[in-house]
N, C-alpha and C positions, 0 to 999 in steps of 0.2 A: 378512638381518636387517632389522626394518622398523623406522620411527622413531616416536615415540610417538604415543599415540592421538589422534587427531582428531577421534571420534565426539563428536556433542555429541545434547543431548535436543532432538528435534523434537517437535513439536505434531502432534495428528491433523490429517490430511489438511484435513477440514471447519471445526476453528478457523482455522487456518491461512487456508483460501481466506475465513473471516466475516471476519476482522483485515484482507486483503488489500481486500474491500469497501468496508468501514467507513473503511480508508486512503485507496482511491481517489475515493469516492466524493462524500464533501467538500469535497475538493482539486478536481477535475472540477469539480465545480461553482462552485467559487469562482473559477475561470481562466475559464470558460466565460462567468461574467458578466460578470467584469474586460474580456473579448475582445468583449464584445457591445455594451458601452459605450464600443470606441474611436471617434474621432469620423468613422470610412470604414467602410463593409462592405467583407468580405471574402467570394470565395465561401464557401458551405459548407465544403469540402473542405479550404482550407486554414486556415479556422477550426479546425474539428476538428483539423488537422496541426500549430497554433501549439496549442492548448489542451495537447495530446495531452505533444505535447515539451518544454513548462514542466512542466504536474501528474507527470510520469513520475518525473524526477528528485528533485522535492521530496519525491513520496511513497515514494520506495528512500532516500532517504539523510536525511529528516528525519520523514518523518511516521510509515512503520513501527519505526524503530529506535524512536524513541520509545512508539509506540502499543503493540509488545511488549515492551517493559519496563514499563512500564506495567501490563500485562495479565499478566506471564509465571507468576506464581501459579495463573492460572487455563488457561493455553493449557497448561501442562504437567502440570497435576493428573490423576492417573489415576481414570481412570473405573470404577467400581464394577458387577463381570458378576454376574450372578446366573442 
């Protein structure tokens, strides 16, 4: 016997991975400058590695929850084939 359904509506592949962009991609950039303005360099590598593992976080657990609910009218809406 199986327990109730789990299935939920996914978005196509493609909105999915533009949301996922559009998440990152601001976020990225706003760690990136905050990390560029501390008052020491850092090398490259582990600039990238501090940007990386602040933006990662904020944008799985505040920026896309948000940004797909947000959008979820339009990432689920089915596409018209002809």
């Amino acid at each position: 016997m199986t327990g109730p359904s789990t299935h939920t509506k996914t978005a196509p592949t493609y909105k999915t991975a533009f949301l996922i962009w559009v998440a990152v991609f601001p976020t990225v950039l706003v760690f990136s400058t905050l990390v560029s303005r501390l008052p020491f360099e850092m090398p490259r590598v582990l600039s990238i590695f501090v940007v990386t593992a602040l933006a990662i976080p904020v944008v799985v657990y505040i920026v896309l929850p948000w940004l797909t609910r947000l959008v979820e009218f339009w990432a689920h809406r089915l596409e018209k084939t002809s």
